[in-house]
N, C-alpha and C positions, 0 to 999 in steps of 0.2 A: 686051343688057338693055333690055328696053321702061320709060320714063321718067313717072313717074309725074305725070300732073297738078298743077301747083298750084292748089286752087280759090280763087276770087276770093269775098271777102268783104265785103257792103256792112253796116252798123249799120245798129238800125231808124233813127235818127233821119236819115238819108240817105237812106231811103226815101220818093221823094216821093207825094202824094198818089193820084196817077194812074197807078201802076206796074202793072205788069204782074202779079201776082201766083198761080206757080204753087205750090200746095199738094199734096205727095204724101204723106199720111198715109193712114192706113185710114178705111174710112167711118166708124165710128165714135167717130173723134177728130175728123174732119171734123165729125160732125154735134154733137157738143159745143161748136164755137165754131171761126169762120174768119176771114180779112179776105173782109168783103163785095166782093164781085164779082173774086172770084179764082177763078183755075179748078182745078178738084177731077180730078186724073186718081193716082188710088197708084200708089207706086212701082212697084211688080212689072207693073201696065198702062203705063209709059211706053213700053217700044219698039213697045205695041203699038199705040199711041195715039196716036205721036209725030204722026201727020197733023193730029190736036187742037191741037195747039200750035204758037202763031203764031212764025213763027222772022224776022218783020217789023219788031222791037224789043226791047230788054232785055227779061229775065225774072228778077223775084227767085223765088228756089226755093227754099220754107219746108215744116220737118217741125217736129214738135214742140221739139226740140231743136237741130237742126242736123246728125245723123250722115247718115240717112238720104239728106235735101234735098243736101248735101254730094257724095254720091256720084252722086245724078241732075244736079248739075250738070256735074261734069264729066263725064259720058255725054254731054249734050245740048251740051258746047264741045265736043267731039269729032265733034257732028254738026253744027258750023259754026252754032249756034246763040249768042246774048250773052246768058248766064246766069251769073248770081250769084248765092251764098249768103244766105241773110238768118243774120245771127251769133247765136246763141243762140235761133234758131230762134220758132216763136211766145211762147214762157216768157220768150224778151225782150220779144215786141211786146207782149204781157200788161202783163210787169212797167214798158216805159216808159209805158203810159196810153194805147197807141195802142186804136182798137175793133176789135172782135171780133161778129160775127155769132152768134147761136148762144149756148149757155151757155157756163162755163168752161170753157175746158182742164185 
């Protein structure tokens, strides 16, 4: 029986300023509102993509809610990559005050 992952989970307010910030939403929840200077690759493009991503430092890994981002993280600890959840996905980063690029989510 293959064992399933447990994904690692940071809160926003752990998230420091200067994070790595990988966003796998569709473009058009991207283009409604992101964290500026995060990089934009969807879900369904990450294995295709994976050369996009820096595997040189943490990476928080944010969807809208946290299902999606959840599941590309642990993909991406599986490819020896230090990626973490962001908890409640951007409807946290919203809801604690942090900014958002873009309009609302």
């Amino acid at each position: 029986m293959q064992q399933v992952p447990r994904t690692p989970y940071v809160d926003v307010s752990a998230v420091p300023d200067d994070a790595f910030v990988l966003d796998v939403r569709e473009p058009d929840e991207w283009a409604a509102g992101h964290v500026d200077g995060s990089l934009h690759v969807p879900m369904g493009q990450v294995q295709g993509r994976i050369a996009d991503i820096p595997n040189d430092r943490r990476l928080v890994v944010v969807c809208r809610s946290g299902g999606r981002s959840a599941r590309v993280t642990n993909f991406l600890r599986t490819q020896g990559y230090d990626a973490v959840n962001l908890a409640g996905g951007l409807k946290a980063w919203e809801a604690s005050g942090r900014a958002l690029t873009g309009a609302v989510i």
